[in-house]
C-alpha positions, 0 to 999 in steps of 0.5 A, a space after each residue: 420311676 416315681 419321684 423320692 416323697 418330699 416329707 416334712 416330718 415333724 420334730 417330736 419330743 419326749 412325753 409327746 413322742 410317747 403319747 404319739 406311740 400309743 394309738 389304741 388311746 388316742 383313738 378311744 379318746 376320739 372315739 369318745 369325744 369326738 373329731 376333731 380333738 386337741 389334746 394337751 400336756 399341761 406338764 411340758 408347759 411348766 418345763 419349758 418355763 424352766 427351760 427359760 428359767 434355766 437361760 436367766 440362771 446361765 446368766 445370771 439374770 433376774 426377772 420374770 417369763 410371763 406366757 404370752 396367753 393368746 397363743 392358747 385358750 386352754 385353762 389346763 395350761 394357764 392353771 399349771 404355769 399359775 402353780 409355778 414359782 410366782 417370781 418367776 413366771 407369769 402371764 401376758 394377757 391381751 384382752 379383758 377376756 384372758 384377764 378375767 381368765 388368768 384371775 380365775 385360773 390362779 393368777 394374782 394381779 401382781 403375776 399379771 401383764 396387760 399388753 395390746 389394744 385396750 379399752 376402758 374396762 380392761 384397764 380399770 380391771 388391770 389396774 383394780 387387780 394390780 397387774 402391769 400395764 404394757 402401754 402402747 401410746 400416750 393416749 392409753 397412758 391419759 386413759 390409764 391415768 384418767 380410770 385410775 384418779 377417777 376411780 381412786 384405784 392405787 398407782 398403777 405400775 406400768 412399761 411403756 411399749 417402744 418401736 422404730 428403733 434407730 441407731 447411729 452405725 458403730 464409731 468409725 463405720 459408714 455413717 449409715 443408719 439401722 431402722 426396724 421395720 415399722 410396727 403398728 404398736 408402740 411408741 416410736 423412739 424419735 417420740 420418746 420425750 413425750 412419753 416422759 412428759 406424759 409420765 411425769 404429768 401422771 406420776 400421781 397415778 402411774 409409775 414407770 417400772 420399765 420399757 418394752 419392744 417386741 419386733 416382728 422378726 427372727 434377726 438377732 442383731 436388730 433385737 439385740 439394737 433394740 435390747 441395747 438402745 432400751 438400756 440406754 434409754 433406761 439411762 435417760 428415764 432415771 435422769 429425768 426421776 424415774 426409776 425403772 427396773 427392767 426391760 421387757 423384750 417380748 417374744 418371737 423366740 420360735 419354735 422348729 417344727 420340722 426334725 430334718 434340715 435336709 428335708 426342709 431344704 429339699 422341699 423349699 427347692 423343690 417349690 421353687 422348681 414347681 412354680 418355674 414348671 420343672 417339675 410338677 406341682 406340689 401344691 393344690 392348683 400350682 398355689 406358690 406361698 408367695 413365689 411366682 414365676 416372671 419370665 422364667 425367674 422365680 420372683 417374691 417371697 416365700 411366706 412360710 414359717 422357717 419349720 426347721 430351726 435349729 436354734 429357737 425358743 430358750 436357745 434363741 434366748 441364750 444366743 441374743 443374750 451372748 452376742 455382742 451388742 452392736 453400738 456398745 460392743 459388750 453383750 446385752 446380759 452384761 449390759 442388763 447385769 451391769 445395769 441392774 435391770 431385770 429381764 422379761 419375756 413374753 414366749 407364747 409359742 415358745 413355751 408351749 412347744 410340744 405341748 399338745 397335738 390335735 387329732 382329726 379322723 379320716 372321714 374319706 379317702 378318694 382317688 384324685 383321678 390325675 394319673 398320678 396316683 395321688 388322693 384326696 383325703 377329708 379329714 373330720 376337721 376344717 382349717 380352723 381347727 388346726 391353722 396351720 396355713 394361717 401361720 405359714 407352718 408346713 409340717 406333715 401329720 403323723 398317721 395313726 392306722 386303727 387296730 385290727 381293720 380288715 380290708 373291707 373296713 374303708 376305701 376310696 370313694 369309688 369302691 376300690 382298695 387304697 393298696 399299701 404299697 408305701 408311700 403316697 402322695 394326698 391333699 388334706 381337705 376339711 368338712 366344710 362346704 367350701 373349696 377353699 377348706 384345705 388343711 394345707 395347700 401342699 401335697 402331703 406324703 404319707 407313709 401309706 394310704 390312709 383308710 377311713 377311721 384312721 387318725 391323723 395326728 397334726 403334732 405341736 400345734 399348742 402354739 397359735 395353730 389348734 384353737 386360734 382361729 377354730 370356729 362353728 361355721 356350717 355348724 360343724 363342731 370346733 375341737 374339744 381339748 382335754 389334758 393329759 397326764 401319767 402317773 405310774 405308768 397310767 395315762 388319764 385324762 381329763 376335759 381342759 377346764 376340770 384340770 387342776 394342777 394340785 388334785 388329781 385329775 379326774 377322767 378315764 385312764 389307759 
């Protein structure tokens, strides 16, 4: 007896769940463009701004959610946040490219927020334009200052990025203390006066409107230390003449990718049974995500994305403002409120969650020759289109069978008919000459065996998966992207960069 399929299948929403059900489209979308493609809906992103939006209003917060633009590339999707309420949203960019992008796609330099590493062209860009500069360390601040008196370009306004947040426990606790984890970026909190020192020499060329954090974890307590110590610090920069306006809390709101809990739990133990050997492997060549077995004991750990999360993105944002902030007691929306201080966000994954899939043709389908009755699939994709392993994200494909294939139509590479007869176990392999270009090292269970010229759709990879790390290796071709809309119950679509938000886009229609 075969052992139940071990499905991780992914969380759809309505429009994506509607786009998915039309397969005819999507498959003449391929056929004419080609695989692999990415597919975008420019209008989920502006719902997810509000979704945002919609936290602030709860609590009755100002200031502004700027998209984090590296976690895309698309113009589609910048153009549509461009023509949401200027107070309201902007955009986060990290490189003299994504400046130059955002400008071009509608941005004014006031929308506009420069963070990481930064050069001198980047900054005198940012700082000609009027955008906000998010400053990582005293050298970029003398930088800044230096390009701004040197070039006469007006006072630029800036937040200044902090890390390694500590804090004495609660009154009356152990006495223990709280670090965050070490981050490469930012200016550690023991260093905070030469900060205000550095300010106050550039105050002719600079002015501080903030402090920033951004921490790399999903705890809600060490972000809520953080949110907290930033008000107190705020306290502190006012005393010394400044007078800054908000606090800039970053990103890592995340984003579920998986439906079932059960499922995501089921496949996590089942791993883990897998590495000790007390079932059979579940990954190409025994790969263990981090885990190892020690002498009959599972050891490490595991480095996956949580792909089930039931609270994450506008929610995760909603419970970090209503909980009780650790030192002071009272939450920190209250804080933010009781201090005037505006609120920023940078959600880069989170804000285009269900905002696109990619889409990759079945190329060939091949018998893994193991007794198991398990194939090898290679997809019309690499792992750079769709990098999913990249980012620890497990999350199945959803196949999409072409219409009216006979039988004939396509079959293992040794001549004999996939059957049909449900579900089945296959490694995802891309088109490059290379072994080690897996889609995903997991064994993936589809509900059938797919044919060649099937589709497979690989759903809410807007965020980080579908062009972060896509690239022309052996000359294969990277994924084009197109936006899609509706409009009287008529899809259409368009390429990425002909997709204007106020005209009608031009392109083929369902």
């Amino acid at each position: 007896m075969k052992d139940a399929p071990l499905y991780l299948r992914p969380r759809v929403d309505p429009p994506l769940a509607s786009l998915l059900g039309d397969a005819p489209f999507l498959h003449s979308l391929v056929d004419a463009l080609g695989s692999p493609l990415n597919v975008l809906l420019p209008e989920v992103v502006a719902e997810n701004a509000e979704r945002f939006r919609s936290v602030y209003r709860r609590h009755h917060l100002a200031g502004r959610v700027y998209f984090a633009h590296k976690a895309n590339r698309s113009s589609a999707l910048v153009r549509r946040l461009a023509a949401c309420d200027p107070a309201a949203v902007g955009i986060d960019v990290a490189s003299l490219e994504e400046l130059r992008h955002a400008l071009s796609c509608g941005f004014t330099g006031d929308r506009v927020m420069a963070t990481g590493p930064k050069d001198a062209e980047f900054l005198w860009l940012a700082a000609r334009t009027g955008a906000t500069v998010n400053a990582d360390s005293v050298a970029e601040l003398d930088q800044l200052a230096a390009i701004v008196r040197q070039y006469a370009l007006p006072r630029t306004d800036v937040l200044v990025r902090l890390s390694g947040f500590e804090s004495d426990a609660e009154p009356g606790g152990t006495g223990t203390r709280v670090l965050s984890r070490r981050s490469r970026f930012g200016t550690p909190v023991a260093e905070a006066d030469r900060l205000w020192t550095a300010l106050e020499r550039h105050a002719d060329s600079v002015q501080l409107v903030g402090l920033a954090y951004h921490l790399d974890t999903t705890g809600l307590e060490e972000k809520s230390r953080a949110l907290e110590r930033c008000v107190l610090l705020m306290d502190e920069c006012r005393a010394r003449g400044f007078a800054p306006r908000a606090v800039d809390i970053g990103g890592g709101f995340g984003v579920g990718y998986v439906q079932d809990a059960g499922e995501w739990e089921r496949w996590t133990t089942a791993l883990s049974e897998a590495v000790l050997g007390t079932r059979p492997p579940l990954t190409w060549r025994g790969h263990g995500y981090g885990l190892r077995n020690e002498a009959g004991t599972v050891r490490g750990a595991a480095a996956l994305y949580p792909a089930h999360r039931p609270t994450a993105g506008p929610g995760y944002l909603d419970a970090l403002l209503s909980g009780p902030a650790p030192v002071l007691g009272r939450s920190p929306a209250t804080l933010l409120l009781e201090h005037l201080h505006d609120l920023y966000v940078e959600p880069g994954r989170a804000l285009v969650d269900q905002c696109g899939l990619s889409l990759a043709r079945v190329l060939e389908v091949r018998p893994l020759g193991d007794g198991a009755d398990r194939y090898l699939v290679r997809l019309g994709m690499n792992a750079g289109d769709v990098s999913l392993e990249e980012h620890g994200v497990l999350v199945d494909p959803v196949l999409l069978p072409r219409e009216g294939r006979e039988p004939a139509d396509g079959g293992p590479g040794d001549g004999r008919e996939p059957a049909d007869d449900g579900p089945v176990g296959v490694h995802l392999v891309g088109n490059l000459c290379l072994e080690a270009d897996l889609i995903t090292r997991r064994l993936v269970f589809l509900p059938r065996t797919p044919r060649p010229g099937d589709l497979l759709a690989f759903v809410n990879t807007a965020g980080y998966v579908m062009d972060f790390h896509a690239h022309h290796a052996q000359r294969q071709p990277s994924a084009r992207t197109v936006a899609v809309t509706e409009e009287d119950g008529a899809r259409r679509w368009c390429p990425d960069e002909n997709y204007w938000p106020l005209t009608h886009p031009q392109g083929a229609s369902a």
